[in-house]
C-alpha positions as CSV (number, residue, x, y, z in Angstrom):
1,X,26.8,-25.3,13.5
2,X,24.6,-22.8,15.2
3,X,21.1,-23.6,16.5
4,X,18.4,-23.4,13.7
5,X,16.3,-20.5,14.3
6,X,12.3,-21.6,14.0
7,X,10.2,-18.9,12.0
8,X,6.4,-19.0,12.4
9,X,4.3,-17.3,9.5
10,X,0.7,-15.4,10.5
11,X,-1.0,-15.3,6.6
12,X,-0.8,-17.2,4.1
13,X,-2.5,-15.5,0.7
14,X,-0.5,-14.0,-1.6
15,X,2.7,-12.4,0.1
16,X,2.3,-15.2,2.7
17,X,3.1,-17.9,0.3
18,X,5.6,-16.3,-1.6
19,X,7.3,-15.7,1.7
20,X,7.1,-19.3,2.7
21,X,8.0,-20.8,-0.8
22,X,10.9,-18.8,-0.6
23,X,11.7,-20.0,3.1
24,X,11.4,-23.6,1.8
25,X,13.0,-23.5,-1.3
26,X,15.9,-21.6,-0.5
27,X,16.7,-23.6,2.8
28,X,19.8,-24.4,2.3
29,X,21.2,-21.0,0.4
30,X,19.8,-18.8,3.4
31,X,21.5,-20.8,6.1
32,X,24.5,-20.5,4.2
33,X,23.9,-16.3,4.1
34,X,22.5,-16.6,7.9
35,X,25.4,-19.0,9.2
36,X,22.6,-20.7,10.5
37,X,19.9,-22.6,9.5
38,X,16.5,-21.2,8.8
39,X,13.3,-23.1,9.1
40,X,9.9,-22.7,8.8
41,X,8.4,-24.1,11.7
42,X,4.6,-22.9,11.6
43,X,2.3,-21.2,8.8
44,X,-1.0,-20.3,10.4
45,X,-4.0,-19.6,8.7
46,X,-8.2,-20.2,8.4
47,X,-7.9,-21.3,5.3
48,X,-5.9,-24.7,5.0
49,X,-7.4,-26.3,1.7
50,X,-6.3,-23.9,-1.0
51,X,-3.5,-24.9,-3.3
52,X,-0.7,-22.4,-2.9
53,X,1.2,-23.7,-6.4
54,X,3.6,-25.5,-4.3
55,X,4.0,-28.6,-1.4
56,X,3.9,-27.6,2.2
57,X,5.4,-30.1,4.1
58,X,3.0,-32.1,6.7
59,X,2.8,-31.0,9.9
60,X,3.5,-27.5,9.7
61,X,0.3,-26.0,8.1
62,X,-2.2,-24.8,11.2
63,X,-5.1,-22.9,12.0
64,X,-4.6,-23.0,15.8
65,X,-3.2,-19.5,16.4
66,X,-2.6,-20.2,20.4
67,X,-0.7,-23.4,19.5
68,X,1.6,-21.3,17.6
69,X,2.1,-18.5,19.7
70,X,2.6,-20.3,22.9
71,X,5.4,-22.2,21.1
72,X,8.6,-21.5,23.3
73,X,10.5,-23.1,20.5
74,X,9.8,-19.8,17.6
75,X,12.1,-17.0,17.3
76,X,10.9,-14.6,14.6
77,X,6.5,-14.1,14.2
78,X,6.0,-13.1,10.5
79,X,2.7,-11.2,10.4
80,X,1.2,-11.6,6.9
81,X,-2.6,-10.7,7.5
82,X,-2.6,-7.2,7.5
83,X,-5.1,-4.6,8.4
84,X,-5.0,-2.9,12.1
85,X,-6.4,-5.1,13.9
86,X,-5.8,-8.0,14.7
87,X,-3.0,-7.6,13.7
88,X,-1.9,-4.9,16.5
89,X,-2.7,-7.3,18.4
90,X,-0.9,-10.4,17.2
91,X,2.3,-8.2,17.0
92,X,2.6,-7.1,20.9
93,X,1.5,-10.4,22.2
94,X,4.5,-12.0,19.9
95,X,6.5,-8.9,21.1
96,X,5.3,-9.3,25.0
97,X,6.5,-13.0,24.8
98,X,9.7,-12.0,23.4
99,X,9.3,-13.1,19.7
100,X,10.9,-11.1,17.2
101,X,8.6,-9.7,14.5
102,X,8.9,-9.5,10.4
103,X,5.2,-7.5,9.0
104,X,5.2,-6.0,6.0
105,X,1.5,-4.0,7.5
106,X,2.4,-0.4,6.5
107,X,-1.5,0.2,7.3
108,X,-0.4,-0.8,11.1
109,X,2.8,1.0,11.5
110,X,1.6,3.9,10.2
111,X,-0.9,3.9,13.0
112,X,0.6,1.8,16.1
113,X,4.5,2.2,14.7
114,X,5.5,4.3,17.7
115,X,3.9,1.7,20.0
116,X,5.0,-1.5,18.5
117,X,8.3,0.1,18.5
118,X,8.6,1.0,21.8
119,X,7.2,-2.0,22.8
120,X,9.8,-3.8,20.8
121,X,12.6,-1.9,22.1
122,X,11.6,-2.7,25.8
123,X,11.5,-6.1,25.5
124,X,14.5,-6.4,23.7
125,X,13.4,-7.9,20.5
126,X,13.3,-6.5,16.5
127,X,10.7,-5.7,14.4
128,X,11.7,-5.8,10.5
129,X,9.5,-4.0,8.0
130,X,11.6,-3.9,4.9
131,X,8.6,-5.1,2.8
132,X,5.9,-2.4,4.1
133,X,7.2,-0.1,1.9
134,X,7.8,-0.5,-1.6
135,X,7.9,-4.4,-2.0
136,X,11.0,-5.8,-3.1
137,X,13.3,-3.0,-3.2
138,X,15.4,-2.9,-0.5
139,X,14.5,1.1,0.6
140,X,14.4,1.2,4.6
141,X,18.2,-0.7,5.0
142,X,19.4,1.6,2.2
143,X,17.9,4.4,4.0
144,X,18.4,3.3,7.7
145,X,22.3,1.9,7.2
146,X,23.5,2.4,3.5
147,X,22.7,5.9,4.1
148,X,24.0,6.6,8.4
149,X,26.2,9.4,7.3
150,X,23.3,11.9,5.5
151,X,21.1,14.5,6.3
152,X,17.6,13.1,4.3
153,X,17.0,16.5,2.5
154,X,14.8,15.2,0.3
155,X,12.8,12.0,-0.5
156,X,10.4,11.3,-3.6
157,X,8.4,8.3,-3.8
158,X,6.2,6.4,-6.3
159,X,4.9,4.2,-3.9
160,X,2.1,2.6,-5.0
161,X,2.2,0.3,-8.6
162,X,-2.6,0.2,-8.9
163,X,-1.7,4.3,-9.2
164,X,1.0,4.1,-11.7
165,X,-0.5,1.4,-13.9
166,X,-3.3,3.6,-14.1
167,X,-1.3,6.7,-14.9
168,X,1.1,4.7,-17.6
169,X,-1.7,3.1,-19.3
170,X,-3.8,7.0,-19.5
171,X,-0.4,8.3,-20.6
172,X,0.5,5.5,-23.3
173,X,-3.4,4.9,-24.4
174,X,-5.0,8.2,-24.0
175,X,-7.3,6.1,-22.0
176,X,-9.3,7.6,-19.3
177,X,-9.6,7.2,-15.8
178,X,-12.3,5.4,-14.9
179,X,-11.9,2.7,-18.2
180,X,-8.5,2.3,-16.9
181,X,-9.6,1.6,-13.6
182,X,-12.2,-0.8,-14.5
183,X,-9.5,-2.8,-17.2
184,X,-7.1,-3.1,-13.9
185,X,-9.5,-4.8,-11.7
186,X,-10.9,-6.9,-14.8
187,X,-7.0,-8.2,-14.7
188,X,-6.5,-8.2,-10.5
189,X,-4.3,-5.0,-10.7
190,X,-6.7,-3.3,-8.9
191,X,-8.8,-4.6,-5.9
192,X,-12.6,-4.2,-6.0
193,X,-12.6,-1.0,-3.7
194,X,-9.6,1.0,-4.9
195,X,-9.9,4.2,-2.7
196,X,-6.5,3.4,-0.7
197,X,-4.6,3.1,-3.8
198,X,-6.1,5.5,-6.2
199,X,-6.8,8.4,-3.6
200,X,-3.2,8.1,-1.9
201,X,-3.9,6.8,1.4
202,X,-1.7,3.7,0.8
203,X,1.4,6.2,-0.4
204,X,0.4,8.3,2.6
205,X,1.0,5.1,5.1
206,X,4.5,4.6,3.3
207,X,5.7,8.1,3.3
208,X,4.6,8.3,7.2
209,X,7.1,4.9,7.5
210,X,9.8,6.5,5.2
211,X,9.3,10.3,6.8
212,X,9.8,8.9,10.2
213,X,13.0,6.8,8.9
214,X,14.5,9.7,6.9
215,X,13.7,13.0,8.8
216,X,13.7,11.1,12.6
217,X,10.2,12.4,13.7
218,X,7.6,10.7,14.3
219,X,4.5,11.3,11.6
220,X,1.1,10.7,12.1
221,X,-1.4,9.9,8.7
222,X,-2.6,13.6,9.7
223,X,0.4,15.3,9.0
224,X,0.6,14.4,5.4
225,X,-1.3,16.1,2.9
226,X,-3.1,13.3,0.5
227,X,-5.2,14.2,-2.7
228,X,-5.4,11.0,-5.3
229,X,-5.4,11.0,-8.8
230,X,-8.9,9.9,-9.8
231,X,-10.1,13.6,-11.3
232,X,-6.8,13.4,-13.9
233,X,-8.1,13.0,-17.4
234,X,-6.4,12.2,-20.6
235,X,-6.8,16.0,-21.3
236,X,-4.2,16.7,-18.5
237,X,-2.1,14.2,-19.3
238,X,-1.8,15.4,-22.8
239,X,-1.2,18.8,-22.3
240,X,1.5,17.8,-19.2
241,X,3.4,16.2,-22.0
242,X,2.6,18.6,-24.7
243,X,4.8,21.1,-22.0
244,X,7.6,18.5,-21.6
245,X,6.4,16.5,-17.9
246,X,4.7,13.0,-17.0
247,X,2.3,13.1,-14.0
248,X,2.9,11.0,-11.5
249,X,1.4,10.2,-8.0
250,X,4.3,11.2,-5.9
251,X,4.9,11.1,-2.2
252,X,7.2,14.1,-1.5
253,X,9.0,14.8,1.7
254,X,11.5,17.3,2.1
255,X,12.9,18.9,5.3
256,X,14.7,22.4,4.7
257,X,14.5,25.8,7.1
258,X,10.7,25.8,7.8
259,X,10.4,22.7,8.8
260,X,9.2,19.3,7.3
261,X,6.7,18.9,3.9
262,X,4.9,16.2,3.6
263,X,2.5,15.6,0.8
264,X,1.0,13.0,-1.9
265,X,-1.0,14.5,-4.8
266,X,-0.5,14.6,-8.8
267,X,2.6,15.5,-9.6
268,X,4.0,16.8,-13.2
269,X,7.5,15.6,-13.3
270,X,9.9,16.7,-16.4
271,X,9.5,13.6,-18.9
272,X,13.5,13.5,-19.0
273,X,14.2,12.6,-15.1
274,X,14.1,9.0,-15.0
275,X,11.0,9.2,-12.4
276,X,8.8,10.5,-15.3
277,X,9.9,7.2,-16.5
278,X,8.6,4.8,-14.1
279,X,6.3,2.7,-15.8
280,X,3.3,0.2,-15.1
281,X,3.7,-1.6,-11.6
282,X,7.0,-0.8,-11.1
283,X,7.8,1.5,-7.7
284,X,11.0,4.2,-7.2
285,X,12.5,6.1,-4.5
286,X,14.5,9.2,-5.5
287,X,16.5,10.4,-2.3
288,X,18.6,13.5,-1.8
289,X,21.3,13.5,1.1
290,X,23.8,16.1,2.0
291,X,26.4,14.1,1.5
292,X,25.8,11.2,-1.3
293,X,23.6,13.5,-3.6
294,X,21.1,12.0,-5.4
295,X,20.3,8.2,-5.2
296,X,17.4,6.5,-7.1
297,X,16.1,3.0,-6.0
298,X,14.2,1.3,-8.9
299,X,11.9,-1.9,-8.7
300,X,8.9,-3.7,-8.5
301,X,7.0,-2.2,-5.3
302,X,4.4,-5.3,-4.7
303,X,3.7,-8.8,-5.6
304,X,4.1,-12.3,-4.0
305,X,7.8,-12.8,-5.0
306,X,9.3,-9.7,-4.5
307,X,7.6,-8.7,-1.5
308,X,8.3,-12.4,0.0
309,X,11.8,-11.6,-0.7
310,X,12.0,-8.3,1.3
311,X,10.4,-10.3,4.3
312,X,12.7,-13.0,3.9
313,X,15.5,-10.7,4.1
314,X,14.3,-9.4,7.3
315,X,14.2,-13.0,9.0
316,X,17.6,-13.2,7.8
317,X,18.9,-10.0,9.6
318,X,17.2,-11.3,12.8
319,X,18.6,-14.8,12.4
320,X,22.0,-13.5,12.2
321,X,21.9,-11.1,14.8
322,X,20.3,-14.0,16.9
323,X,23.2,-16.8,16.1
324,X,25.6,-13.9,16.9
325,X,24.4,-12.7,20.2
326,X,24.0,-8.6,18.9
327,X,20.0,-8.6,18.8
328,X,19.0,-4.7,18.1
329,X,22.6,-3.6,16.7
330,X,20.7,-1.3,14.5
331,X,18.0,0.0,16.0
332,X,14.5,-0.2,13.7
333,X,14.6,3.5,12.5
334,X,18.1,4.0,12.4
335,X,17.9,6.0,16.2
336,X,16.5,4.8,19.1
337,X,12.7,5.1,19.1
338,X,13.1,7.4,22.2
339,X,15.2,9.9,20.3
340,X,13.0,10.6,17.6
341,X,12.6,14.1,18.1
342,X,8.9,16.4,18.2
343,X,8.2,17.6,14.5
344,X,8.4,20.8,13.1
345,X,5.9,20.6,10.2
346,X,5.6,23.1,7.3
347,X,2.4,24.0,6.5
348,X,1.0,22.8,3.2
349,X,-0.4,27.1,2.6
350,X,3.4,28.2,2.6
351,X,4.3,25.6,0.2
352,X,6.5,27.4,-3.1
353,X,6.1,26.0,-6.2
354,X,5.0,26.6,-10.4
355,X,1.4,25.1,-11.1
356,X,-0.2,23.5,-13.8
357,X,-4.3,24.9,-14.2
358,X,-6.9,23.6,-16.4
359,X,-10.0,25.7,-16.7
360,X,-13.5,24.2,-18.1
361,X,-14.9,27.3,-19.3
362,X,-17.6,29.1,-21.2
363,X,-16.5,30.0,-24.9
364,X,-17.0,34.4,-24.4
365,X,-15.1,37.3,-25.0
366,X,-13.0,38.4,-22.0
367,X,-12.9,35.0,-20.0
368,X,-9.5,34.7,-20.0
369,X,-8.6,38.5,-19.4
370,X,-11.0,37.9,-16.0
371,X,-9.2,34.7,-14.8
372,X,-6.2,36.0,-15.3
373,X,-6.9,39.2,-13.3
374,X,-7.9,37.3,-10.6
375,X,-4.6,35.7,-10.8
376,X,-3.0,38.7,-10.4
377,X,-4.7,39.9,-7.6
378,X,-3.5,37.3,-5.5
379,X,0.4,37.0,-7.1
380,X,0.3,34.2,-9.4
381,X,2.0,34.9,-12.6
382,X,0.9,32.8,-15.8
383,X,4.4,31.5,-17.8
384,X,2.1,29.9,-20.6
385,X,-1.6,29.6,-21.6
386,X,-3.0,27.4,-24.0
387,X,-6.4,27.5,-25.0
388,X,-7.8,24.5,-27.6
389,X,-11.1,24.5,-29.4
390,X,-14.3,26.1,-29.8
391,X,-17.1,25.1,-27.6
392,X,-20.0,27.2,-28.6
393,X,-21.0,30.2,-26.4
394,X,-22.1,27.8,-23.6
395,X,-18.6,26.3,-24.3
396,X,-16.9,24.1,-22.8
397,X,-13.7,25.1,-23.5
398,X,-10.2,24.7,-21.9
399,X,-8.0,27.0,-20.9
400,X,-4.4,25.4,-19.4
401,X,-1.9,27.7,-17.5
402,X,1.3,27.1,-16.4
403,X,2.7,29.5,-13.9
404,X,5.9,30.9,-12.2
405,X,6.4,30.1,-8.9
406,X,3.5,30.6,-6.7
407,X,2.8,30.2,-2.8
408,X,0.0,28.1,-2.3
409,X,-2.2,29.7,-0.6
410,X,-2.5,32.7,-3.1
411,X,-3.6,29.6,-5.2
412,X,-6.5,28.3,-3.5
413,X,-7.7,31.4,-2.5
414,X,-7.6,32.8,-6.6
415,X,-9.3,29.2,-7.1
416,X,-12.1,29.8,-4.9
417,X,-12.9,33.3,-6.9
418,X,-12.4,31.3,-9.6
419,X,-14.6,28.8,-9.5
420,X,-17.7,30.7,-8.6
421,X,-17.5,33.0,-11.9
422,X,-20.3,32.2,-14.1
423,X,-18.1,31.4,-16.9
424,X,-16.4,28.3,-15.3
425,X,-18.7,24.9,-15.5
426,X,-16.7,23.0,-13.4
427,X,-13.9,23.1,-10.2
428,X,-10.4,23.6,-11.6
429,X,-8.0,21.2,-12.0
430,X,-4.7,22.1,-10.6
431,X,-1.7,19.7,-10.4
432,X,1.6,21.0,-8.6
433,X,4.9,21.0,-10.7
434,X,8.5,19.5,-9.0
435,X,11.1,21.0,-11.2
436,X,13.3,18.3,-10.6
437,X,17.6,18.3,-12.4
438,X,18.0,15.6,-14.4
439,X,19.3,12.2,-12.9
């Protein structure tokens, strides 16, 4: 039998102890899948009284961090505690003393990916991060091996399971935003301070992970164009379905002549592709490659169990390759990290695409003759208009446009004329429109 391979776990909240109930549990089916056996030699942490909902044997439950990273004896560092730092910090000294590394911190390699996988690749060691980006669904092996023989044209996320509860529950209840909002963190969906997950910033650091894994550039947070979904009100989720779409926070990246687009905002997706469908928690990944077509990956994007399972299955990988003697046989972004290649980006202004407007307006004669004008001027043709209700002179009232394709920024600059009319009471709404084939 091959030597056991001795795992030490930094973290032990919630992913933390589903990823060590799973290593304890399952001893004996993952050395069976490893060929080797598996064990969980450490799990470090401040807090060492808190009942976890299942025994931890003695002896292997420690808040002496230098103990377990001067161990000689542990193979694979699991780094549970998120955040930057210290995490960053945790990860290259484990990486410096030739530890192989499991994280699922998308915050960190989103930020210090390049570096820790450089680092990584110098010393000769692995870092996995299957569970950084959608939780238990398997996205960066089917991406980084299933998928070796594609061009990535195209990848469309729904990345983050706070944002699209809030989104189901507005589109099934008529609820709005902030009641929603407040109803999730009543139940723990929701943390206290939601920004990163209702203004996109989460989705942003998993789209950086999956743009670099996909496309083979490196991205910086920067680069991505973010806009979150707390202005959406249950009037723009009625009408969106009134026309046929769900809206959806979606993390789009798509690579074509001009370069690479990278962007997270509101989307409106037709209500018959089975992204519009994606309800509650749950997370998807809709790719497009040159040579498999279209692929959808469909699960549950967070939570103890699943994400303890993607970590798990990342120890696994590195046991096996360890017991085997072929350490780094697929390299952590499917290329050598010194072979990703400088980005071309696209610039969000040249972006091409139909629009969806919602206009809080002042109930007078000739309002929508002038916005539309103005939407002439700068090349935006309207497809449909709908205007609901009478508001009194002082209104208001809305008016909701949907229009052909459009460039971008012919929209923000008719928006800015827009919004400074007299007539308007408050800053347009617009939400972009993917016209996606059926799946």
């Amino acid at each position: 039998m091959s030597k056991p391979i001795n795992v030490a776990l930094l973290g032990f909240g919630t992913v933390g102890s589903g990823t060590a109930k799973i290593l304890l549990e399952q001893e004996e089916l993952l050395e069976k899948r490893a060929g080797c056996p598996v064990r969980l030699k450490w799990i470090c942490d401040k807090d060492l009284e808190s009942d976890r909902g299942f025994p931890v044997p003695q002896g292997i439950l420690t808040d002496d961090l230098d103990m377990v990273m001067d161990d000689p004896d542990v193979h694979i560092l699991i780094e549970l505690i998120g955040g930057i730092e210290p995490a960053r910090t945790f990860v290259l000294d484990a990486i410096g003393r030739g530890k192989h590394v499991v994280t699922a911190n998308k915050a960190l390699l989103s930020v210090h990916g390049h570096e820790i996988f450089k680092a990584a690749a110098d010393q000769g060691v692995v870092v996995g991060f299957e569970a950084s980006v959608a939780g238990g669904i398997p996205v960066i092996k089917a991406v980084r091996e299933g998928l070796v023989a594609n061009n990535i044209q195209t990848v469309l996320g729904i990345l983050n399971g706070t944002a699209n509860y809030i989104l189901t529950r507005m589109t099934d209840e008529g609820m709005p935003f902030d009641q929603v909002l407040a109803d999730a963190q009543a139940k723990g969906y929701a943390e206290a301070d939601p920004t990163y997950d209702v203004e996109g910033i989460d989705t942003a650091h998993k789209l950086a992970i999956m743009s670099t894994l996909s496309f083979g550039v490196p991205v910086r947070l920067e680069d991505i164009y973010t806009e979150g979904i707390s202005r959406l009100s249950p009037l723009d989720i009625a009408f969106a379905r009134e026309f046929g779409y769900n809206i959806k926070l979606l993390a789009i990246g798509r690579m074509n002549h001009k370069g690479l687009s990278l962007r997270i905002h509101p989307t409106m997706v037709p209500s018959r592709h089975l992204l519009a469908q994606v309800g509650g928690a749950y997370n998807a990944c809709y790719i497009v490659g040159d040579s498999v077509g279209k692929i959808m990956l469909y699960g549950m994007g967070a939570g103890q169990m699943p994400t303890g399972s993607a970590v798990v299955a990342d120890v696994v990988d590195i046991a096996r390759d360890i017991s085997m003697g072929s350490v780094g046989r697929v390299p952590s972004f499917g290329i050598p990290v010194d072979s990703l290649e400088p980005p071309m980006f696209m610039s969000m202004d040249d972006l091409r695409g139909c629009y969806y407007f919602r206009f809080s307006v002042k109930d007078r004669p000739g309002v929508l003759a002038r916005i539309a004008g103005i939407l002439g001027e700068n090349n935006i043709s309207i497809n449909s208009c709908v205007q609901k209700g009478r508001g009194g002179q002082e209104g208001p009232v809305p008016i909701v446009m949907l229009t052909h394709e459009a460039v971008e920024a012919d929209v923000q600059k008719a928006m800015k004329e827009i919004d400074q009319m007299d007539v308007v009471l408050d800053k347009t709404m617009i939400i972009r429109i993917e016209e996606l084939d059926a799946l």
